[in-house]
N, CA, C and O atoms as CSV, one atom per row, in Angstrom:
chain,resi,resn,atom,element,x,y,z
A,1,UNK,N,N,26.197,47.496,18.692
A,1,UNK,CA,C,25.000,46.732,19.020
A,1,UNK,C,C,25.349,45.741,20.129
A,1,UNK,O,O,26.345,45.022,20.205
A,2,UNK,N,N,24.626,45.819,20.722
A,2,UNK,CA,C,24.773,44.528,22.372
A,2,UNK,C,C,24.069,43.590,21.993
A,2,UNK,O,O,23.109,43.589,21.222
A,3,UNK,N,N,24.740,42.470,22.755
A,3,UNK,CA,C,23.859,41.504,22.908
A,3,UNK,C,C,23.399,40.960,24.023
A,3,UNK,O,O,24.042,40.968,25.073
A,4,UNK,N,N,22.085,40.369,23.869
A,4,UNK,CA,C,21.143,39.724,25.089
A,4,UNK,C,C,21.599,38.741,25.664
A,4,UNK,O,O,22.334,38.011,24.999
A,5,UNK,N,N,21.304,38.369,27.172
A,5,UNK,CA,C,21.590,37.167,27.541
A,5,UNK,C,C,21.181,35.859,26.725
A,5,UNK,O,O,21.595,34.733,27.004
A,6,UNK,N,N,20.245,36.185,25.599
A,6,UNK,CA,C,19.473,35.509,25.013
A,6,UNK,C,C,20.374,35.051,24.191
A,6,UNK,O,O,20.051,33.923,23.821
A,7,UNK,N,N,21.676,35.521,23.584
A,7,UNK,CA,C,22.142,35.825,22.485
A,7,UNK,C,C,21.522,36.361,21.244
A,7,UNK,O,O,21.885,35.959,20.138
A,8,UNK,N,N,20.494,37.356,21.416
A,8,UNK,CA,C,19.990,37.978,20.287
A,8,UNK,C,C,20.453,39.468,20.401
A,8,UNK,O,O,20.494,39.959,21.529
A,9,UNK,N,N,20.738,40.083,19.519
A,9,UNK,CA,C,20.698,41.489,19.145
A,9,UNK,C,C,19.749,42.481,20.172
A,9,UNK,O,O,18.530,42.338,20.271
A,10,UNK,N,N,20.457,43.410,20.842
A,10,UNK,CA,C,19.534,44.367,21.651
A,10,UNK,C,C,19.395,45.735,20.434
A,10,UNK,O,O,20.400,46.210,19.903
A,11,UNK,N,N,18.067,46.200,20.154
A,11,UNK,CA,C,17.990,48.123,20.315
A,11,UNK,C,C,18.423,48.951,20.970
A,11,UNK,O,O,18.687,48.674,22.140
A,12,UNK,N,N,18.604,49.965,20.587
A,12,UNK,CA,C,18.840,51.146,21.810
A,12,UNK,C,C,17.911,51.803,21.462
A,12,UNK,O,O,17.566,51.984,20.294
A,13,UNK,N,N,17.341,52.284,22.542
A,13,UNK,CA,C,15.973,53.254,22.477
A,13,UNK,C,C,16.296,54.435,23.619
A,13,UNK,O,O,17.134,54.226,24.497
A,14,UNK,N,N,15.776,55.322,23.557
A,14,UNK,CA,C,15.717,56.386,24.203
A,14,UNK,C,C,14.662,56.555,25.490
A,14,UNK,O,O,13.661,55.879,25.251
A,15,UNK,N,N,14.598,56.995,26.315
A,15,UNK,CA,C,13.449,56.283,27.910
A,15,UNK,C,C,13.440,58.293,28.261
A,15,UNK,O,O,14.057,59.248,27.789
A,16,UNK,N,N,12.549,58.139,29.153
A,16,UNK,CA,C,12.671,59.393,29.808
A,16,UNK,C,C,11.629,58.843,31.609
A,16,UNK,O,O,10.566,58.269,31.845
A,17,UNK,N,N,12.907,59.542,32.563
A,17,UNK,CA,C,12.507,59.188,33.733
A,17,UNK,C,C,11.004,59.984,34.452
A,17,UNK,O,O,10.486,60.853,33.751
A,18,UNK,N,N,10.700,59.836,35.089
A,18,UNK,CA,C,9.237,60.474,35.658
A,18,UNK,C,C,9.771,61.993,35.577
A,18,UNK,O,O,9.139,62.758,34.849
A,19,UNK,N,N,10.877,62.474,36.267
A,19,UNK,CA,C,11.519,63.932,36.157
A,19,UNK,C,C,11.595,64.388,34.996
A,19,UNK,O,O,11.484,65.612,34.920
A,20,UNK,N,N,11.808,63.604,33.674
A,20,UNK,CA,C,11.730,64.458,32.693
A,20,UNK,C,C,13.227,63.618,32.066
A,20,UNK,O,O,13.177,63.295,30.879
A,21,UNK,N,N,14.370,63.318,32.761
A,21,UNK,CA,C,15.608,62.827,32.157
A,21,UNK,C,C,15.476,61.973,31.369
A,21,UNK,O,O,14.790,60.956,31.476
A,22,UNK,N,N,16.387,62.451,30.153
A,22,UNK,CA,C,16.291,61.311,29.156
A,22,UNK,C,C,17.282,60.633,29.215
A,22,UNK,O,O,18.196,61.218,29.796
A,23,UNK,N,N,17.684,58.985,28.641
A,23,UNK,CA,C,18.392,58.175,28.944
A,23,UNK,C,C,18.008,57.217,27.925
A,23,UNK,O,O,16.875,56.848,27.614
A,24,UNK,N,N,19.754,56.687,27.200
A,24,UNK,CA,C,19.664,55.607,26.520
A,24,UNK,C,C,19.537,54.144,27.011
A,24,UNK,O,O,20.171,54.065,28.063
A,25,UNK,N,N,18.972,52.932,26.681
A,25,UNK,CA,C,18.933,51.683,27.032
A,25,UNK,C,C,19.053,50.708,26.194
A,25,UNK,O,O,19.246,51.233,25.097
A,26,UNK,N,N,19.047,49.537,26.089
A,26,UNK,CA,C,18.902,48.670,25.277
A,26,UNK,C,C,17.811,47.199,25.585
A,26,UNK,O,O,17.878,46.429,26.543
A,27,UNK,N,N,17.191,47.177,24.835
A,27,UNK,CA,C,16.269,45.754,24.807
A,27,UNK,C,C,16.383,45.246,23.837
A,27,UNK,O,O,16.668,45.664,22.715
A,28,UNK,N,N,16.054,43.840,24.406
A,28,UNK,CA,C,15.852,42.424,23.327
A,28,UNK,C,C,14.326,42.718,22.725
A,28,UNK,O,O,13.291,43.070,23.290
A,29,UNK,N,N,14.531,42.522,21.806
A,29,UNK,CA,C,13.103,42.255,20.887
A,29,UNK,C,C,12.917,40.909,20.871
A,29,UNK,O,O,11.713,40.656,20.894
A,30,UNK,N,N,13.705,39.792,20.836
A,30,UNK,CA,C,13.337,38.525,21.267
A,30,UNK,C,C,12.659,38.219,22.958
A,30,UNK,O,O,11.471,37.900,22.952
A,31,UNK,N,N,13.144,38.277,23.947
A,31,UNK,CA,C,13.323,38.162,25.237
A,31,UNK,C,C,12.914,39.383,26.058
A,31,UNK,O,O,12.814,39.126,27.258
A,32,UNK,N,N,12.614,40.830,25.667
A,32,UNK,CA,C,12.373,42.062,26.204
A,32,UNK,C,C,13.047,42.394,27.006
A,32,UNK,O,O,12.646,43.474,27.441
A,33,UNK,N,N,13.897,42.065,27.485
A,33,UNK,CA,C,15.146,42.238,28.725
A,33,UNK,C,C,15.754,43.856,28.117
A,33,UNK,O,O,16.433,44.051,27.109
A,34,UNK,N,N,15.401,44.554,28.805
A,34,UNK,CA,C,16.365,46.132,29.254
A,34,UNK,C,C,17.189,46.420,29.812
A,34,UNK,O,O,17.113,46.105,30.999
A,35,UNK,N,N,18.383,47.122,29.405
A,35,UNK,CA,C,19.447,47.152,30.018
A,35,UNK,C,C,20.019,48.357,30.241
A,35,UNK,O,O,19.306,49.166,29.646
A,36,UNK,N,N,21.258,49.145,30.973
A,36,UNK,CA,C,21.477,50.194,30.976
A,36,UNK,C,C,22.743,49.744,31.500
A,36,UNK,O,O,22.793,48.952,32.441
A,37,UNK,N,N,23.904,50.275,30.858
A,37,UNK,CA,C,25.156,50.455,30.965
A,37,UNK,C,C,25.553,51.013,32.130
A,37,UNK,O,O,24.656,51.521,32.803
A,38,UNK,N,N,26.701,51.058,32.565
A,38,UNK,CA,C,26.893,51.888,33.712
A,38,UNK,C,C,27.407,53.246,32.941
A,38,UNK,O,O,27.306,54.380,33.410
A,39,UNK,N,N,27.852,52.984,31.947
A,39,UNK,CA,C,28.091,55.132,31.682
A,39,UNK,C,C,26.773,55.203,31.764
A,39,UNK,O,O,26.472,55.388,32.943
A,40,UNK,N,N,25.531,55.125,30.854
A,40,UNK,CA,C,24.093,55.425,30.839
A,40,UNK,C,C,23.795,55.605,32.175
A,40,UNK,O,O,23.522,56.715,32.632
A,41,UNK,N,N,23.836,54.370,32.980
A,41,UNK,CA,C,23.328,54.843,34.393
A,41,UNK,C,C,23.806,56.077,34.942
A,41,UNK,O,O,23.059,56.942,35.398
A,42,UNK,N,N,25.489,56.180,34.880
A,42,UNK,CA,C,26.803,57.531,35.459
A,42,UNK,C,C,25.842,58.923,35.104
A,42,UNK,O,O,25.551,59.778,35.941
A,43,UNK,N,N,25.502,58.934,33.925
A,43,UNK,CA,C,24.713,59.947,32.899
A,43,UNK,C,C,23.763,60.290,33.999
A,43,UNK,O,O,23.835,61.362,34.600
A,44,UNK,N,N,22.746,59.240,34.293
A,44,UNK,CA,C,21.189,59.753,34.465
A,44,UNK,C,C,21.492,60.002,35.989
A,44,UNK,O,O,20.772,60.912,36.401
A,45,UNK,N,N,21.973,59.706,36.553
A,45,UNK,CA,C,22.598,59.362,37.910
A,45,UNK,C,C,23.152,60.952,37.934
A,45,UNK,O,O,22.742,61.589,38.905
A,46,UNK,N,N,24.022,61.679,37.006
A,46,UNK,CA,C,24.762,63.078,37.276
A,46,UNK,C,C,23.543,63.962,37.497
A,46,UNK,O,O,23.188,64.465,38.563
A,47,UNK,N,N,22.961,64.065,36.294
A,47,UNK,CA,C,21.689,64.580,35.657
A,47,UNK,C,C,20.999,64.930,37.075
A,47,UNK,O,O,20.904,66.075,37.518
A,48,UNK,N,N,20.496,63.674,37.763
A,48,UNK,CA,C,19.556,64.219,38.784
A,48,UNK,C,C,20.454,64.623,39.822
A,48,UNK,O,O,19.931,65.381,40.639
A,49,UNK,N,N,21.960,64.265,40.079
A,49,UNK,CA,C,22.567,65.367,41.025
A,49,UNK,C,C,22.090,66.962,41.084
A,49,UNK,O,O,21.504,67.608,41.952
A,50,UNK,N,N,22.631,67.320,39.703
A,50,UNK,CA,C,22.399,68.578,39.139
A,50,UNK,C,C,21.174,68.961,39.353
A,50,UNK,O,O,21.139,70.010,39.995
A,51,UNK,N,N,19.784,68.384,38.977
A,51,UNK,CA,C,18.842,68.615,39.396
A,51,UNK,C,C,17.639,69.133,40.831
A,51,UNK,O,O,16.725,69.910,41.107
A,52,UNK,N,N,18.450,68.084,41.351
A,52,UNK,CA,C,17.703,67.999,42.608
A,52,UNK,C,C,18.960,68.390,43.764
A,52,UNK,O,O,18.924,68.047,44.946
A,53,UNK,N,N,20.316,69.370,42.970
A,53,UNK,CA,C,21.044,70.063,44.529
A,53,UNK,C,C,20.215,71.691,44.436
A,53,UNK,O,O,19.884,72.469,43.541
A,54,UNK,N,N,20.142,71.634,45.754
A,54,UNK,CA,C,19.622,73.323,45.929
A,54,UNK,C,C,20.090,73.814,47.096
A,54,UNK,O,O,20.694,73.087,47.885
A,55,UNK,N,N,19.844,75.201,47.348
A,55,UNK,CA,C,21.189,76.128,48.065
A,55,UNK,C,C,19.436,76.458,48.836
A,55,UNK,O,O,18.379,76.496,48.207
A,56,UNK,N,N,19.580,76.607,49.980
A,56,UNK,CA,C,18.193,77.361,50.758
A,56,UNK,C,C,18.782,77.948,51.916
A,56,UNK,O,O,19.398,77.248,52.721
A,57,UNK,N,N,18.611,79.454,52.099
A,57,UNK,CA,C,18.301,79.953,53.409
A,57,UNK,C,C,18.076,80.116,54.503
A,57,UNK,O,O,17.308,81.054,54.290
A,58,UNK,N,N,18.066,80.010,55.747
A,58,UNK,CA,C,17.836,79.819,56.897
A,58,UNK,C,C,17.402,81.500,57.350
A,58,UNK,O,O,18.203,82.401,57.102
A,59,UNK,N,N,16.210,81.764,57.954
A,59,UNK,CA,C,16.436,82.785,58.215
A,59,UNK,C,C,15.642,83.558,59.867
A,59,UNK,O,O,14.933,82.912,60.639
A,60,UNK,N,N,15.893,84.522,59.982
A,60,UNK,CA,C,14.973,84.165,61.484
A,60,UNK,C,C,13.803,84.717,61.697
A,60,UNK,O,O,13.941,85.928,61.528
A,61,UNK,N,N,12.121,84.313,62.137
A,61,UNK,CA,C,11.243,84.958,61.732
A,61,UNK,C,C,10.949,84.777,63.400
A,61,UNK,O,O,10.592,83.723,63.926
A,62,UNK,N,N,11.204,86.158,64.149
A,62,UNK,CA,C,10.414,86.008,65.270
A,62,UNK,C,C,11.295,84.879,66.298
A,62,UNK,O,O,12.521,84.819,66.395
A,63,UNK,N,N,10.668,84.349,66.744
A,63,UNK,CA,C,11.239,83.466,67.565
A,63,UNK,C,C,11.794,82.066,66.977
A,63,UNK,O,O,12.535,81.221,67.481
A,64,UNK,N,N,11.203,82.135,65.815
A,64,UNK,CA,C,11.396,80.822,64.904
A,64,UNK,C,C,12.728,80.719,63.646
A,64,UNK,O,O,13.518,81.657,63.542
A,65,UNK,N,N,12.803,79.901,63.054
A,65,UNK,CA,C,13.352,79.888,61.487
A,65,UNK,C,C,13.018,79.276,60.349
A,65,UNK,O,O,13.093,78.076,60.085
A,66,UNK,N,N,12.497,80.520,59.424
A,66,UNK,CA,C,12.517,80.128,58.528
A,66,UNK,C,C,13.124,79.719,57.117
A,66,UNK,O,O,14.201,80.194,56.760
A,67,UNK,N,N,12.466,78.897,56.383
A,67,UNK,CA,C,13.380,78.116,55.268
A,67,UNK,C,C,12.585,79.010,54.152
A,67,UNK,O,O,11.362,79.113,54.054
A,68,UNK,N,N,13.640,79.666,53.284
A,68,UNK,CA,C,13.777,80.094,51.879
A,68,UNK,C,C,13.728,79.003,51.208
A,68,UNK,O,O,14.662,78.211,51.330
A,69,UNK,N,N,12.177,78.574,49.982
A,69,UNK,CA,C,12.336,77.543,49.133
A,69,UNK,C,C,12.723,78.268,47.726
A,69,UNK,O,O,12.270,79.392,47.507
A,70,UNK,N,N,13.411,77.740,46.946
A,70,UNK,CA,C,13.736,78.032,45.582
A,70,UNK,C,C,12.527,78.336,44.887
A,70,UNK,O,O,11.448,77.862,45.243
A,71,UNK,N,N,12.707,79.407,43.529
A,71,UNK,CA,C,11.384,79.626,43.211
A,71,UNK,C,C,10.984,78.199,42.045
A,71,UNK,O,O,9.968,77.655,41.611
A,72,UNK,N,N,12.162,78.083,41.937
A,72,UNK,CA,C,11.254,76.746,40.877
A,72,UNK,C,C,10.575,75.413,42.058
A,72,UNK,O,O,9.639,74.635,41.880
A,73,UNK,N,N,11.134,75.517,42.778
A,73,UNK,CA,C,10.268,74.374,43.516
A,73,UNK,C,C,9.336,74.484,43.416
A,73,UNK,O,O,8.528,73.755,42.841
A,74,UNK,N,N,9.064,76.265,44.420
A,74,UNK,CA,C,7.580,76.609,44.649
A,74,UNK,C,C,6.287,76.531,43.155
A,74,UNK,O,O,5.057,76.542,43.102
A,75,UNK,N,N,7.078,76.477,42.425
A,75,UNK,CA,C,6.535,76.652,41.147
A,75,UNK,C,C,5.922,75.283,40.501
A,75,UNK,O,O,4.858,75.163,39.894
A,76,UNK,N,N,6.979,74.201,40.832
A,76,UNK,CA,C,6.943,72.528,40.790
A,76,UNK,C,C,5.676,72.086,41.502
A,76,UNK,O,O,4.797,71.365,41.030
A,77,UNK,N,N,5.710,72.506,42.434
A,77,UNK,CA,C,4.385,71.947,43.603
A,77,UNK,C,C,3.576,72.398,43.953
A,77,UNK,O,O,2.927,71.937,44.892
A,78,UNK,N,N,3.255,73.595,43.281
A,78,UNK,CA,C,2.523,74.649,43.491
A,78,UNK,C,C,2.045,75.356,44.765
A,78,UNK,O,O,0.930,75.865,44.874
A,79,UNK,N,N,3.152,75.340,45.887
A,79,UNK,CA,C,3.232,76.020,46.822
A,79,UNK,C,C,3.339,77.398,46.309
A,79,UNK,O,O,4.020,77.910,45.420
A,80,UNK,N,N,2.125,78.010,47.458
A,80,UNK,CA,C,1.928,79.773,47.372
A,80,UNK,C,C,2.034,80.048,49.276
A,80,UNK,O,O,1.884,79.183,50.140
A,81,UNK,N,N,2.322,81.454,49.467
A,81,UNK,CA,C,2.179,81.705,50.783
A,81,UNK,C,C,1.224,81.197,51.636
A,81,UNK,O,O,0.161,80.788,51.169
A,82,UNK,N,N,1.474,81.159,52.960
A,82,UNK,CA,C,0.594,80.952,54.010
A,82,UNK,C,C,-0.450,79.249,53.884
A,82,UNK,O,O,-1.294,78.715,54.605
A,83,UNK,N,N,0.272,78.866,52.450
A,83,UNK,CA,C,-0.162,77.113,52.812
A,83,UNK,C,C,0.307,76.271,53.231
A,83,UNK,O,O,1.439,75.851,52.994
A,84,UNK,N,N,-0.583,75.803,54.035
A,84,UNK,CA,C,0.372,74.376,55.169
A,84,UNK,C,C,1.380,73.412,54.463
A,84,UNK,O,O,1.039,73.147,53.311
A,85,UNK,N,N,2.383,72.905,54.825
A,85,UNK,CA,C,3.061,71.926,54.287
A,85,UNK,C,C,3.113,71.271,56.181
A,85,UNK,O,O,3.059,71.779,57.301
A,86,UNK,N,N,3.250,69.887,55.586
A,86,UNK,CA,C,3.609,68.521,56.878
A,86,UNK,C,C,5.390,68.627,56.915
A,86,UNK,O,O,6.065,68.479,55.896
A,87,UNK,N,N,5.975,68.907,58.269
A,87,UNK,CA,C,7.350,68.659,58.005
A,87,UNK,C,C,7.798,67.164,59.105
A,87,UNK,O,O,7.861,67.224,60.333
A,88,UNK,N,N,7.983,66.285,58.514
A,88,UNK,CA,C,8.635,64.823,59.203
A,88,UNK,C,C,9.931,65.224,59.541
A,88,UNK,O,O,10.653,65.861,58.775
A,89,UNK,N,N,10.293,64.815,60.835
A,89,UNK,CA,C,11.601,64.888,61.270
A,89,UNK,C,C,12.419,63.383,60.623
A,89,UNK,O,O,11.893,62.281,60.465
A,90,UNK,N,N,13.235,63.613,60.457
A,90,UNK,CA,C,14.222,61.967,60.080
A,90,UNK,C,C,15.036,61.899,60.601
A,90,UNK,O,O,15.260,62.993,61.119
A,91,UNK,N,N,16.132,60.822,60.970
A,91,UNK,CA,C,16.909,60.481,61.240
A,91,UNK,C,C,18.267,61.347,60.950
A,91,UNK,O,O,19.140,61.624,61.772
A,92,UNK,N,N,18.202,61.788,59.230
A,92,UNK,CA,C,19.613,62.773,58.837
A,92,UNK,C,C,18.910,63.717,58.427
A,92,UNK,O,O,19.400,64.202,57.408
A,93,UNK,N,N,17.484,64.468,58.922
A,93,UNK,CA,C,17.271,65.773,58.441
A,93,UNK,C,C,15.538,65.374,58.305
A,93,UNK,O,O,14.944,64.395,58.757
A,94,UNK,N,N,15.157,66.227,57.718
A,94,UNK,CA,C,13.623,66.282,57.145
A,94,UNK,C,C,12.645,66.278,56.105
A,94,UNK,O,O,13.153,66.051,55.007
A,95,UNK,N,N,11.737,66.407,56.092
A,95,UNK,CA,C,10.786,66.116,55.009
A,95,UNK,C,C,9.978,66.642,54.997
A,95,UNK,O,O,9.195,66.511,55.937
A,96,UNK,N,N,9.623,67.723,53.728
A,96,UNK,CA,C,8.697,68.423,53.859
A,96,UNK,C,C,7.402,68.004,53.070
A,96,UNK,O,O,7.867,67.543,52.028
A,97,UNK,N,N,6.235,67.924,53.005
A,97,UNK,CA,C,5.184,67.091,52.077
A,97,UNK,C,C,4.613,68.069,52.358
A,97,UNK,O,O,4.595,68.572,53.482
A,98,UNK,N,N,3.627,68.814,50.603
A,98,UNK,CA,C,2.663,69.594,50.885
A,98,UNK,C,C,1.982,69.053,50.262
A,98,UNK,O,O,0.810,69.418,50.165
C-alpha cells in the first residue's frame, strides 16, 4: 500500500487508456491525487510500443508510390478503397488523416 503526499493510504485501481490498455494506479481517497509508478508507466509505455509499431510497404503504382496499410488499421478507421485520406508533410515524415 502507498502512501499520499497527504500521508493517507492510496488504492490501487485498475484505469484503461483511450486505446484500450489497461494499467494499474493508485489514489488517495482523502486528497484524490493519482499516481503511477514508473514500472506501471515502463508497462503502459511497452504496451503501446507493441501496439502502434507497424511494418508497411512501399510500392510502385505508375509513376507514383504507393503505401500498403495494415489490415487492422484499415479496419480501425474504417478506411475502404478509393477514399480520400489528407497526407501532411512533417518535419520527420508524415501524417495521414482520413
Amino acid at each position: 500500500m502507498k502512501k499520499c503526499s497527504c500521508n493517507k493510504k492510496m488504492k490501487e485501481f485498475v484505469g484503461k487508456t483511450p486505446d484500450g490498455i489497461k494499467y494499474k494506479y493508485f489514489r488517495c481517497n482523502s486528497c484524490g491525487e493519482e499516481i503511477l509508478d514508473m514500472k506501471q508507466l515502463h508497462k503502459v509505455a511497452e504496451e503501446y510500443r507493441i501496439m502502434k509499431k507497424y511494418h508497411a510497404k512501399l510500392s510502385k503504382w505508375g509513376l507514383s508510390v504507393g503505401l500498403r496499410i495494415p489490415k487492422d488499421i484499415l479496419k480501425k478507421h474504417n478506411l475502404k478503397p478509393n477514399k480520400e485520406v489528407t497526407i501532411i508533410d512533417e518535419e520527420k515524415g508524415f501524417r495521414v488523416i482520413s
